[in-house]
C-alpha positions as CSV (number, residue, x, y, z in Angstrom):
1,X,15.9,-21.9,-4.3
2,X,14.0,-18.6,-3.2
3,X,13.0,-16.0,-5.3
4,X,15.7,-13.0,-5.3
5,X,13.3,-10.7,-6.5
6,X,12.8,-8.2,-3.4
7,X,9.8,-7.0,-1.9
8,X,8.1,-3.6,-2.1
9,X,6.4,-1.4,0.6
10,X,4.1,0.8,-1.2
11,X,1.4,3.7,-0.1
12,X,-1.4,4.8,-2.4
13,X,-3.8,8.1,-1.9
14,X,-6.8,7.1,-2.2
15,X,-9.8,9.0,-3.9
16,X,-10.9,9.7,0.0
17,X,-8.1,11.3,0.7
18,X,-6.8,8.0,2.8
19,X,-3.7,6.9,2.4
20,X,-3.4,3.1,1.7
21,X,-0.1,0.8,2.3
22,X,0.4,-2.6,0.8
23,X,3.3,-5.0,-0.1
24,X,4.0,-6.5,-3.8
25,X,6.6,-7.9,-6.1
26,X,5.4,-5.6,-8.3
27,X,4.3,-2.5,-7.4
28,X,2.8,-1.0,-11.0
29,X,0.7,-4.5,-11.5
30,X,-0.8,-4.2,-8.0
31,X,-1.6,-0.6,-8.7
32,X,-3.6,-1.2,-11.9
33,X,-5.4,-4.2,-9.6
34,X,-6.3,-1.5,-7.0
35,X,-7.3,0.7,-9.5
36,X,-9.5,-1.7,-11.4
37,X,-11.0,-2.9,-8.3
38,X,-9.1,-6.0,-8.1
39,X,-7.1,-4.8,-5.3
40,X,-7.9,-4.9,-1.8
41,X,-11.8,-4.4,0.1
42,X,-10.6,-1.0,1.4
43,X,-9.1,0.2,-2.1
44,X,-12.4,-1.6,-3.8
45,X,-14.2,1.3,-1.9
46,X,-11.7,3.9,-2.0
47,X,-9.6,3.2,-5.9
48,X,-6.4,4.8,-5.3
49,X,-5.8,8.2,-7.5
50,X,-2.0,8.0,-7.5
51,X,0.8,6.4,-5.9
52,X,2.9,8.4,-3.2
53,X,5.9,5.5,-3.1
54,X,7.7,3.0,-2.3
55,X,10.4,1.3,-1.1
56,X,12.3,-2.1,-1.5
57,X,12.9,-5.1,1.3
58,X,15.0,-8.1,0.5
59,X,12.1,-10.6,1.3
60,X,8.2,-10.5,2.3
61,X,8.9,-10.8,5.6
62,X,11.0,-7.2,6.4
63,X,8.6,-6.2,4.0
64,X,5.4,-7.1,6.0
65,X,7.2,-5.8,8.7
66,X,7.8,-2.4,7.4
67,X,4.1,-2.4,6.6
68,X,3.3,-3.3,10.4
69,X,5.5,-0.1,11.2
70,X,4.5,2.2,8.4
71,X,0.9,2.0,9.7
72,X,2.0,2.7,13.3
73,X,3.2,6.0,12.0
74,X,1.2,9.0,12.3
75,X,-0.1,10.3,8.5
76,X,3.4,13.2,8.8
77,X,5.9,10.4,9.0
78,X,4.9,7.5,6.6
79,X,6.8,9.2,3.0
80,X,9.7,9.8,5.4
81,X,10.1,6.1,6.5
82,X,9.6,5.6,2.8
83,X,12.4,7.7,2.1
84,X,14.9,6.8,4.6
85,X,16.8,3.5,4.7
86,X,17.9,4.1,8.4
87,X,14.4,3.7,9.3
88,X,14.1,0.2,9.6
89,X,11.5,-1.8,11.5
90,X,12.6,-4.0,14.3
């Protein structure tokens, strides 16, 4: 049986002033790995300072997808596709 638990889309600023997207079950876990380093190479480099949001998908795969889209977006539009359920990727 699958795992009903949905997926999250998530974006970090990081202390460069990047901003970093990701995927989790668990959004709060996977911050404190990026933020101890345990995270991803980029956020290894650049430990997030806080998170910006995030938004939930019923499975990894819409959620992988809205990550594929999210960083598609130019920097102005990612925290509105975060906010806006309309915005879905294709």
């Amino acid at each position: 049986m699958p795992d009903a638990r949905p997926w999250y889309l998530y974006l970090l600023q990081c202390r460069n002033g990047a901003w970093y997207a990701g995927i989790s079950t668990d959004v709060d876990a996977r911050y404190l790995a990026h933020a101890a380093g345990k995270g991803a190479r980029y956020t290894r480099a650049n430990p997030p300072v806080r998170l910006l949001g995030s938004r939930a998908f019923p499975d990894r795969a819409a959620a992988a997808r809205a990550e594929w889209a999210i960083k598609q977006l130019p920097r102005e539009r990612k925290l509105a596709f975060l906010c806006d359920p309309a915005d879905t990727p294709a």
